[in-house]
C-alpha positions as a Markdown table, in Angstrom:
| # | Residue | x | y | z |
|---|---|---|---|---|
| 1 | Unk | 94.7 | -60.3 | 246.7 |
| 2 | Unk | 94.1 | -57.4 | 248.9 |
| 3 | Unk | 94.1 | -57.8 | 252.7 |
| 4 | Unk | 90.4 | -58.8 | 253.6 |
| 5 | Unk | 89.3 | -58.5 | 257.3 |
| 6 | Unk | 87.6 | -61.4 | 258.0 |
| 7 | Unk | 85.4 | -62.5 | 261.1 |
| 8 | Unk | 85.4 | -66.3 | 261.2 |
| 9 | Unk | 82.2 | -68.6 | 262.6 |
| 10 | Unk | 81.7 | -72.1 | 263.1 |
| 11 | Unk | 77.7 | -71.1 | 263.4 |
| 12 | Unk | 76.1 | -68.0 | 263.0 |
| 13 | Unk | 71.7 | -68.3 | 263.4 |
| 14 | Unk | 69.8 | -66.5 | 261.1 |
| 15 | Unk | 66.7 | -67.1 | 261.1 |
| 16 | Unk | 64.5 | -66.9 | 257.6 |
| 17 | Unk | 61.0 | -67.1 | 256.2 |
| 18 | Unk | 62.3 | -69.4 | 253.2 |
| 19 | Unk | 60.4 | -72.6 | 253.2 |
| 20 | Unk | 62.6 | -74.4 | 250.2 |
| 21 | Unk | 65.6 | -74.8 | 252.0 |
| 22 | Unk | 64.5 | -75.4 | 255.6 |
| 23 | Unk | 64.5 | -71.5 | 257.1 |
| 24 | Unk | 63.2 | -73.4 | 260.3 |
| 25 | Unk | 67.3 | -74.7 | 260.9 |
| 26 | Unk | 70.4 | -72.8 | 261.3 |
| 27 | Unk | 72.2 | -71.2 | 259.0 |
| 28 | Unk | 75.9 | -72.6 | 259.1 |
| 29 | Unk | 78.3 | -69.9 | 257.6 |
| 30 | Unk | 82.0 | -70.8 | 257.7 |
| 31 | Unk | 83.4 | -67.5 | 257.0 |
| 32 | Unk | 82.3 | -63.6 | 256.6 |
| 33 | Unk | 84.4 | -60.7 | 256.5 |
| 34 | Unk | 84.6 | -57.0 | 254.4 |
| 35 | Unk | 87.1 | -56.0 | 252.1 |
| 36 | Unk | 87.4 | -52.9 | 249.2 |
| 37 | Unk | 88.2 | -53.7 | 245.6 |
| 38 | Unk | 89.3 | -51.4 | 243.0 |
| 39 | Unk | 89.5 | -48.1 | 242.9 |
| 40 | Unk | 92.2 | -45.7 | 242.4 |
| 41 | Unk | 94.7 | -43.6 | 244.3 |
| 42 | Unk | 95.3 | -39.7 | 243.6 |
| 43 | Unk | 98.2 | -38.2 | 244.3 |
| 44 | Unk | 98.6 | -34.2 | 245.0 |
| 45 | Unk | 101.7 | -32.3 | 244.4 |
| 46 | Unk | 104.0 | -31.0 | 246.6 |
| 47 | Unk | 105.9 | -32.2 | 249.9 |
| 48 | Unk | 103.7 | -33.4 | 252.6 |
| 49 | Unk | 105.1 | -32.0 | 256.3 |
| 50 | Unk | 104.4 | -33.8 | 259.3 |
| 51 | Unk | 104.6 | -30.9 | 261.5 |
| 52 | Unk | 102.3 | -28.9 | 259.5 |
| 53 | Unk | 99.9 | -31.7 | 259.1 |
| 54 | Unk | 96.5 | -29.6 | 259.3 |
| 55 | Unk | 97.8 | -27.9 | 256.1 |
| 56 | Unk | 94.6 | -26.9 | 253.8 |
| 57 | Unk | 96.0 | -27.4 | 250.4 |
| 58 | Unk | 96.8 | -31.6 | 251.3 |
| 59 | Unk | 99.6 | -31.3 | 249.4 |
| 60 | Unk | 102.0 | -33.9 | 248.9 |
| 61 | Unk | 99.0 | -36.3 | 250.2 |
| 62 | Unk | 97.0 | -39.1 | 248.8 |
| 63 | Unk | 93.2 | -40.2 | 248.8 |
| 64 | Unk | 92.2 | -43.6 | 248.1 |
| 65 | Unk | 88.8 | -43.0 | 245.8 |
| 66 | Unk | 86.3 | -44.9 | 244.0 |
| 67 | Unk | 86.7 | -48.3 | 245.3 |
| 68 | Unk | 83.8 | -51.0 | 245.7 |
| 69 | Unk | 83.5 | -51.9 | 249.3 |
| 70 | Unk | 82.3 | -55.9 | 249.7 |
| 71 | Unk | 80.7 | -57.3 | 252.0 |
| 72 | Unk | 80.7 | -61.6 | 252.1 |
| 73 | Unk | 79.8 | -64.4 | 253.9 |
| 74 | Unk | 80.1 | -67.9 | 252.7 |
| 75 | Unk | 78.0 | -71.1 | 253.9 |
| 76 | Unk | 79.6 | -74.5 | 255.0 |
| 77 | Unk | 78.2 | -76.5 | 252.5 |
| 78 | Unk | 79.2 | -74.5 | 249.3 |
| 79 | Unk | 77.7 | -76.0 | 246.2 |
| 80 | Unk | 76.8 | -73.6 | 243.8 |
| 81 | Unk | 79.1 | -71.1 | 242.4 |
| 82 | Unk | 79.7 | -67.1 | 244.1 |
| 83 | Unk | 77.0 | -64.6 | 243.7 |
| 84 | Unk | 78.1 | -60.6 | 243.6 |
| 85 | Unk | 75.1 | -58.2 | 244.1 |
| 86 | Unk | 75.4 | -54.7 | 242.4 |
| 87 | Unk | 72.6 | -52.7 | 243.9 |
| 88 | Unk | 70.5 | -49.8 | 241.6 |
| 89 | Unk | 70.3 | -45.9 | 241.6 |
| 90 | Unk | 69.7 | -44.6 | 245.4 |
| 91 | Unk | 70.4 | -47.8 | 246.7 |
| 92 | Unk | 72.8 | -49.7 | 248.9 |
| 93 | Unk | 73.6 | -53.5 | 249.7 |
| 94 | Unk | 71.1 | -53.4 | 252.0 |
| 95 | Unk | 68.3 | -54.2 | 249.8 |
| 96 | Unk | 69.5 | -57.3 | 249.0 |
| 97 | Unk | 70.0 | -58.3 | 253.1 |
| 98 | Unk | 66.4 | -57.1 | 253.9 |
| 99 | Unk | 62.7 | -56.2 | 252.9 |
| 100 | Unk | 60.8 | -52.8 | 254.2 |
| 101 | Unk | 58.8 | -55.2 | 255.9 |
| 102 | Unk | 61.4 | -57.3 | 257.8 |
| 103 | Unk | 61.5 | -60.2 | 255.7 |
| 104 | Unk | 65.2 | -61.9 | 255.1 |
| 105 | Unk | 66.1 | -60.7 | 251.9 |
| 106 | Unk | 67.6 | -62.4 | 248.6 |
| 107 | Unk | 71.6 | -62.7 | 250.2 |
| 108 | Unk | 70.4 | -65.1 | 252.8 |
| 109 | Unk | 68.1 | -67.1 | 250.7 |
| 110 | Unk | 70.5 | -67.9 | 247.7 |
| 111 | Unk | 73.0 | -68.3 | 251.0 |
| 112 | Unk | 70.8 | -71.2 | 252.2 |
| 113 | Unk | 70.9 | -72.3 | 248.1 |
| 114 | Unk | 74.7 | -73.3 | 248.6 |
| 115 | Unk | 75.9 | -70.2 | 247.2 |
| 116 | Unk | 78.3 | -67.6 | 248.7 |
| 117 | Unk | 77.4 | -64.5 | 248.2 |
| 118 | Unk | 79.5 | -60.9 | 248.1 |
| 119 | Unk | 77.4 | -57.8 | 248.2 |
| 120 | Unk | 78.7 | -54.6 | 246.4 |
| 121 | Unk | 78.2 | -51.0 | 247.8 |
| 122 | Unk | 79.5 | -49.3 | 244.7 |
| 123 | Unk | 81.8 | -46.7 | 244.2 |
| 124 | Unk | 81.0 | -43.5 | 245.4 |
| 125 | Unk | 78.3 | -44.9 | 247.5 |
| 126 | Unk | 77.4 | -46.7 | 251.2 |
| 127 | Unk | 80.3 | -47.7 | 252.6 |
| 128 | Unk | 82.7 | -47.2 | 249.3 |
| 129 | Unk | 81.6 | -43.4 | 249.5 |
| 130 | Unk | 85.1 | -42.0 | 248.5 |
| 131 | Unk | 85.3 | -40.4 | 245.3 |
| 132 | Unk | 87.6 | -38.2 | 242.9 |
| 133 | Unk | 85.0 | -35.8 | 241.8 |
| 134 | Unk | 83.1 | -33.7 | 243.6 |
| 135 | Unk | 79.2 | -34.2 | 243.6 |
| 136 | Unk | 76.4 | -32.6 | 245.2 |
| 137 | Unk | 74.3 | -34.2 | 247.7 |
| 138 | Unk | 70.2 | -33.3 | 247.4 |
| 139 | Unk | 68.0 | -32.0 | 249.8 |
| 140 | Unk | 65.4 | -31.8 | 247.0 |
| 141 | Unk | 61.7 | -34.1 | 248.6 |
| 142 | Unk | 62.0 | -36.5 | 245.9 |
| 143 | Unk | 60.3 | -39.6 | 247.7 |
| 144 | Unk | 57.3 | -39.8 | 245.4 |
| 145 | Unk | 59.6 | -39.6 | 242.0 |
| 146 | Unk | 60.7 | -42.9 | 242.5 |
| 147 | Unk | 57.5 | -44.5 | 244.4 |
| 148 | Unk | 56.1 | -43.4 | 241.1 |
| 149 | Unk | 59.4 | -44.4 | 238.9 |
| 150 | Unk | 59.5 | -47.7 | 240.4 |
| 151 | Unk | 55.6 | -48.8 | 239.8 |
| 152 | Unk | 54.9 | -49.3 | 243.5 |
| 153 | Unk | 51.5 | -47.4 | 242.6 |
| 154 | Unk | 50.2 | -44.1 | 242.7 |
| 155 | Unk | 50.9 | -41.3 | 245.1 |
| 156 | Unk | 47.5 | -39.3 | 246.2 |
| 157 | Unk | 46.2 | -37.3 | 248.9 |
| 158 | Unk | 49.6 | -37.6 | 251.0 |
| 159 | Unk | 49.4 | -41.9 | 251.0 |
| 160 | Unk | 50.9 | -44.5 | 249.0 |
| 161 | Unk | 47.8 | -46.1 | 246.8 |
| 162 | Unk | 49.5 | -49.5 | 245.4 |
| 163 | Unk | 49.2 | -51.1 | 242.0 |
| 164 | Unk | 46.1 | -53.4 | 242.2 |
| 165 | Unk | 47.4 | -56.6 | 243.1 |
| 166 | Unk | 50.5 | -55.4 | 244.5 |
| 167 | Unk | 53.3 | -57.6 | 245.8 |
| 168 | Unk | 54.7 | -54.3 | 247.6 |
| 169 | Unk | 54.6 | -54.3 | 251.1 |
| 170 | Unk | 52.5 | -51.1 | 251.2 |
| 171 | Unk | 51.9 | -50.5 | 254.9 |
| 172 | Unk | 53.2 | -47.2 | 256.2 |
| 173 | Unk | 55.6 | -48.9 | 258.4 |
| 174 | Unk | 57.1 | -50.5 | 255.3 |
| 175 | Unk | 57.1 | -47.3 | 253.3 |
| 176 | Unk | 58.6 | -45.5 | 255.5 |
| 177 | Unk | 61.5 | -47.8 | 255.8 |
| 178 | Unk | 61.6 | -48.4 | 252.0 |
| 179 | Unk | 62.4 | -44.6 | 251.5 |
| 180 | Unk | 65.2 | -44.5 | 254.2 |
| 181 | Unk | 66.7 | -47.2 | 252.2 |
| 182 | Unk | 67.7 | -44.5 | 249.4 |
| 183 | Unk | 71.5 | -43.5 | 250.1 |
| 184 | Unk | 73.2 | -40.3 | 247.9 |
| 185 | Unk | 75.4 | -40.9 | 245.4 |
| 186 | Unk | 79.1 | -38.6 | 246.6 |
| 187 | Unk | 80.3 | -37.7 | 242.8 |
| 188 | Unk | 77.1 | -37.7 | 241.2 |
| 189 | Unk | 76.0 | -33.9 | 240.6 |
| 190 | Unk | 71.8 | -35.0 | 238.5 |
| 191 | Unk | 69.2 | -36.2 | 241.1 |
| 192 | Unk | 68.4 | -38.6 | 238.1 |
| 193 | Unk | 71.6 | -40.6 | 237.8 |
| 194 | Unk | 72.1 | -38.6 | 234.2 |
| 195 | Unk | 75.9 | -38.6 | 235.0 |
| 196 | Unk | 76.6 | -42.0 | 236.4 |
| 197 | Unk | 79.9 | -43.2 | 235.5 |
| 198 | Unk | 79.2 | -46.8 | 234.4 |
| 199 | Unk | 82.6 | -47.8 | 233.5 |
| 200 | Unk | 84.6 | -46.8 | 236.5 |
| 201 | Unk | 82.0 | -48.8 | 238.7 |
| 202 | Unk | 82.2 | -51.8 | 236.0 |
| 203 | Unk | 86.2 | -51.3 | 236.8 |
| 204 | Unk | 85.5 | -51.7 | 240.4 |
| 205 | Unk | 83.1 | -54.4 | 240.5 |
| 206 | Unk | 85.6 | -56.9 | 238.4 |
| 207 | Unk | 87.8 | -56.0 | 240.2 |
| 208 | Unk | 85.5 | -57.7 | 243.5 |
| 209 | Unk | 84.9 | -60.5 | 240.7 |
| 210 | Unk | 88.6 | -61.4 | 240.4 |
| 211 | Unk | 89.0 | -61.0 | 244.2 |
| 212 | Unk | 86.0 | -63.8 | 244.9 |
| 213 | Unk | 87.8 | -65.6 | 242.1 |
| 214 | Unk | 91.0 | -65.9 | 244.2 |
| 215 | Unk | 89.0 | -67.0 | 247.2 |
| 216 | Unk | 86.9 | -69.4 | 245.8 |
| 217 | Unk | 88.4 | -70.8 | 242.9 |
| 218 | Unk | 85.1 | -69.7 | 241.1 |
| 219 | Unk | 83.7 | -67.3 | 237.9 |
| 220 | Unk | 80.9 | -65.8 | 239.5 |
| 221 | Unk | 77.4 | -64.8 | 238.9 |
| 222 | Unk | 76.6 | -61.3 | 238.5 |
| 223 | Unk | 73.8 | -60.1 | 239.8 |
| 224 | Unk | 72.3 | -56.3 | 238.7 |
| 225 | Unk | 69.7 | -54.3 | 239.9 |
| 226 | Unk | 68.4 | -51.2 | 237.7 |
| 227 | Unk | 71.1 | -48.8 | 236.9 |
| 228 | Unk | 73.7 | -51.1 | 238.3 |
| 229 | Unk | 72.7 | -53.2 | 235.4 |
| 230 | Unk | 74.3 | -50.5 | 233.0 |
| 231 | Unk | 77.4 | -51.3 | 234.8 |
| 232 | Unk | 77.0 | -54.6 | 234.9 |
| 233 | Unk | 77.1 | -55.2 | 231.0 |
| 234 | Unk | 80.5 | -53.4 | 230.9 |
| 235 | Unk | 82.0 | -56.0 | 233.4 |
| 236 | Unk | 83.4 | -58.8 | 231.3 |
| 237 | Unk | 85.4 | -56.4 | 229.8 |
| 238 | Unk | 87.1 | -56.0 | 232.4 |
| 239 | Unk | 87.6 | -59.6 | 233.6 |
| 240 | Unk | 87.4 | -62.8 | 232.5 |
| 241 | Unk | 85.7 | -64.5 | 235.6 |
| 242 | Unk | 82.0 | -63.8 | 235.1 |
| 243 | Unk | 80.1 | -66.8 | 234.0 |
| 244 | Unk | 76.6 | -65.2 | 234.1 |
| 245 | Unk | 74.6 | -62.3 | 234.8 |
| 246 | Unk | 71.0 | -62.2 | 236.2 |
| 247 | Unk | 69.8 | -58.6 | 235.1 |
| 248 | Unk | 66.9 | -57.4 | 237.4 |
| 249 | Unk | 65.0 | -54.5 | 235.3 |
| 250 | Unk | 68.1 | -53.3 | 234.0 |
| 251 | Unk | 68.0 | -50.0 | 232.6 |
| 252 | Unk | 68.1 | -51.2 | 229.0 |
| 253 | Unk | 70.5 | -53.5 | 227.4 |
| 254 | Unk | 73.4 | -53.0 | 224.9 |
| 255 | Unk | 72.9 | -53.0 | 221.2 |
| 256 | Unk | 73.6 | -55.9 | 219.0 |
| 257 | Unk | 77.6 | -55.3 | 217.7 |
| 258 | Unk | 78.2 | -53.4 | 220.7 |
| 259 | Unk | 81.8 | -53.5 | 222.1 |
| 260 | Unk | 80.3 | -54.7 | 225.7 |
| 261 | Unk | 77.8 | -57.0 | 223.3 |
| 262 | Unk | 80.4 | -58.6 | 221.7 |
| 263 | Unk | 83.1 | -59.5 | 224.8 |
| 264 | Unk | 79.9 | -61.4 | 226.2 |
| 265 | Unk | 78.9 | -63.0 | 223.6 |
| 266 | Unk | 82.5 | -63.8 | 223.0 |
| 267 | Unk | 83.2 | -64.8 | 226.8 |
| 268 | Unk | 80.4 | -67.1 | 226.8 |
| 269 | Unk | 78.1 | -65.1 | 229.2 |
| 270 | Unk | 74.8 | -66.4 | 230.5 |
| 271 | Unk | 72.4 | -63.9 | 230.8 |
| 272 | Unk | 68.8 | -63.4 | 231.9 |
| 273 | Unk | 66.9 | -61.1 | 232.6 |
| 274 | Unk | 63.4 | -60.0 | 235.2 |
| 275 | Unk | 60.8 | -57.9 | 234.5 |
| 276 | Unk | 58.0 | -57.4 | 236.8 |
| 277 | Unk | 54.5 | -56.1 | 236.2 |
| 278 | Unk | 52.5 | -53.0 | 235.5 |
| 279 | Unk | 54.6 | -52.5 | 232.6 |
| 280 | Unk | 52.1 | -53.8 | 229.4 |
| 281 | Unk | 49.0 | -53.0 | 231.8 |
| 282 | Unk | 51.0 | -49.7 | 233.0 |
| 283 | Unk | 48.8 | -46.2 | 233.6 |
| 284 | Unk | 49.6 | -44.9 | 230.4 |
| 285 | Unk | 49.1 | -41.6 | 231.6 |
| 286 | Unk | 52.1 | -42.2 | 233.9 |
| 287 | Unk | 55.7 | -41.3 | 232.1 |
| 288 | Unk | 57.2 | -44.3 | 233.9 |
| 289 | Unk | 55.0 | -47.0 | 231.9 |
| 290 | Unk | 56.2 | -45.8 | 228.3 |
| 291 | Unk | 59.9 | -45.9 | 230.0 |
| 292 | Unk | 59.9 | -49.0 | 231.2 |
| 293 | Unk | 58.5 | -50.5 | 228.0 |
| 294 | Unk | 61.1 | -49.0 | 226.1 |
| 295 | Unk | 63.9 | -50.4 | 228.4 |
| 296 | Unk | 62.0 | -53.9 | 228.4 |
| 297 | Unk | 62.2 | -53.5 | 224.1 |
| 298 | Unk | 65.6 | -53.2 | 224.2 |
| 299 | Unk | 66.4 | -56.2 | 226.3 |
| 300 | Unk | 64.6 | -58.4 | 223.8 |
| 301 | Unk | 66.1 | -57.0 | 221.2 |
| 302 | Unk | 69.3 | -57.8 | 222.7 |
| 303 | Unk | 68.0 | -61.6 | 223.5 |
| 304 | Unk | 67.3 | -62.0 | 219.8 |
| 305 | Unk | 70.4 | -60.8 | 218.1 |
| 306 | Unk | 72.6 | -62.6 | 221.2 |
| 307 | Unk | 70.7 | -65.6 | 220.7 |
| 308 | Unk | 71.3 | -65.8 | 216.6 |
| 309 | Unk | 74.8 | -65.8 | 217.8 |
| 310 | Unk | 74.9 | -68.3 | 219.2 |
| 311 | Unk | 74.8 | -67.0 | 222.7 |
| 312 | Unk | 72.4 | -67.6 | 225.9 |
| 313 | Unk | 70.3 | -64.9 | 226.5 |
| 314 | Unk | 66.3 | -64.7 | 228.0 |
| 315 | Unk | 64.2 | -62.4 | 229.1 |
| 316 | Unk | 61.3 | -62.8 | 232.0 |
| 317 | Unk | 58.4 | -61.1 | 231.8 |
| 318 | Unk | 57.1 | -62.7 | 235.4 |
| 319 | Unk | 53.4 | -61.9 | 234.7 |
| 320 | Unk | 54.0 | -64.2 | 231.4 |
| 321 | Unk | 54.9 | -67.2 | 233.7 |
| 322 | Unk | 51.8 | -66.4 | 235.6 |
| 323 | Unk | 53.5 | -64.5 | 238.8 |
| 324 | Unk | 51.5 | -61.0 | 239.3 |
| 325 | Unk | 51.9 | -58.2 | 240.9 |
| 326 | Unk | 56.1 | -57.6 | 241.3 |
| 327 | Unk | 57.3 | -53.6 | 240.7 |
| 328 | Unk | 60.5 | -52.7 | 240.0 |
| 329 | Unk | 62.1 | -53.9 | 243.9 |
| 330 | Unk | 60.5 | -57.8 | 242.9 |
| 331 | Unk | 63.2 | -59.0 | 245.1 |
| 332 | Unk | 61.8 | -57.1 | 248.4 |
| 333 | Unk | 57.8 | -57.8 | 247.3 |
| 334 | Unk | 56.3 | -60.3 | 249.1 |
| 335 | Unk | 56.7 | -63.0 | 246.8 |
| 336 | Unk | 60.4 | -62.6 | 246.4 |
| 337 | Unk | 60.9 | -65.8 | 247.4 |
| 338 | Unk | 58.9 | -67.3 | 244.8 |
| 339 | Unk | 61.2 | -65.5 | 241.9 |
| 340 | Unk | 64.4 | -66.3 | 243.4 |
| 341 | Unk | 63.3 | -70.0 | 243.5 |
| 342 | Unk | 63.0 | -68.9 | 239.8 |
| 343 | Unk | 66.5 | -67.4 | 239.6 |
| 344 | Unk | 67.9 | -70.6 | 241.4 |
| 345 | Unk | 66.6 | -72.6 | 238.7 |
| 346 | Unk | 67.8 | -71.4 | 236.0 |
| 347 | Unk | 71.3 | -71.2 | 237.5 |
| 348 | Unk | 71.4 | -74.8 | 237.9 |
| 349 | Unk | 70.0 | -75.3 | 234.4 |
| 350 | Unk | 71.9 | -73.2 | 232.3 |
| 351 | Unk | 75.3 | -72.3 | 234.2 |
| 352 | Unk | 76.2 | -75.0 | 236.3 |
């Protein structure tokens, strides 16, 4: 395993809102640290010369690119098995630490759960931002595209207008901090994610999988958000220690006979997957409500043929189990508790 830098603690206090597993008491973590996974090392030609060291052409040098950086902390009493968090388009680890509102966010919760939990900046990305191709970074205003994208609600007159019965934390406080969460992609070159390379971060983030395998012992579950989720189904094929995978809106699912299909359904995976609201009672005259239907189709069409086969696939539509009002980020709205309660569940149900 690679070297991991590691800060040890006997107690470190974080204090939470989570009422189901006593956020009033400490939270006892026995070990934390930061490490890199993956990734690959290029190599240009030539003779590298010490004493001409500011040399333009870096011959004869290396670059270590496209790497997954991880960061992990694990609680004393460890009783369910690891969770790895692979974070969507424009996003970092940090929206799975925190809300735009302040709350603790999903790390710490499934932390107090029993699991441990190691959360992913992917390559080219946050902390992991090394790369081996050459992207462009945007200075386009693109804000409301994605308020818009992610069904917060409706942009008018300069202000954020929330869905009617939002779960968003829609003061401007909270906007603001929800937009400064967005973080540039370094190799990416579309300011809609059109050339994201899903297999070289799938490569990295098993990569992390079999590193939290040789610490703990453990398969993991796999937790996606949005685009990470097209990464995400392309993970087992690349090692053999992911036991489920909790899908948040993923971008659509594979097709039934798929290659990535079949080494799941082969492996045994667990899967389920979230969707939030405003999707069947979407604006229709928004683009982003036909979209997400379509991606939704696809993961029950999945859940169908994965299921015939014998597999353990289901979908969650949350306004279906009567929770209202979650967008696309149901895991920084203010009822995220309530759905990874949900998530916890199920775990313990179907995996453990």
């Amino acid at each position: 395993m690679k070297k991991v830098f590691r800060n040890s603690l006997l107690v470190l206090l974080m204090m939470a809102s989570i009422s189901l597993y006593a956020a009033d008491e400490p939270l006892m973590i026995a070990d934390q640290g930061i490490f890199s996974a993956g990734g690959i090392t290029i190599t240009s030609d030539g003779v590298f010369n010490p004493e001409d060291h500011w040399e333009e052409t870096g011959k004869g040098q290396t670059a270590h690119v496209d790497h997954a950086n991880v960061l992990y902390q694990r609680p004393v009493e460890e009783t369910g098995l690891p969770m790895v968090f692979l974070h969507g388009y424009g996003q970092s680890r940090m929206g799975w630490m925190t809300t735009p509102d302040g709350r603790d966010g999903w790390s710490e919760y499934f932390l107090r759960a029993g699991h441990s939990v190691f959360l992913i900046d992917e390559p080219r990305r946050g902390e992991a931002g090394g790369t081996s191709v050459a992207g462009e970074i945007s200075t386009k205003t693109l804000d409301q595209r994605w308020y818009t994208q992610f069904r917060i609600g409706r942009w008018e007159n300069g202000e954020s207008v929330a869905n009617e019965g939002s779960q968003f934390p829609n003061d401007p406080e909270s906007v603001d901090q929800f937009f400064r969460q967005m973080t540039p992609d370094t190799g990416m070159r579309s300011d809609m994610g059109s050339d994201f390379d899903g297999a070289m971060v799938a490569r990295a983030v098993a990569a992390a999988i079999d590193d939290v395998y040789e610490m703990t012992g453990k398969d993991s579950v796999l937790v996606t958000h949005s685009q990470g989720g097209r990464a995400g189904w392309l993970v087992p094929e690349y090692t053999d220690h992911v036991r489920a995978i909790v899908a948040v809106e993923p971008g659509g699912a594979p097709e039934a006979g798929s290659e990535e299909y079949q080494t799941m359904l082969d492996k045994g995976v667990d899967i389920i997957m979230y969707f939030g609201d405003y999707i069947d009672n979407g604006d229709p005259r928004i683009q982003a409500t036909a979209a997400w239907q379509g991606m939704r189709q696809t993961c029950y069409d999945f859940t169908t043929a994965y299921n015939a086969e014998g597999g353990n696939s289901t979908v969650i539509d949350l306004p279906k189990i009567g929770i209202y009002g979650n967008d696309h980020f149901m895991f920084q709205d203010y009822n995220s508790d309530e759905i990874a309660e949900h998530v916890e569940n199920w775990i313990k149900t179907n995996v453990q």
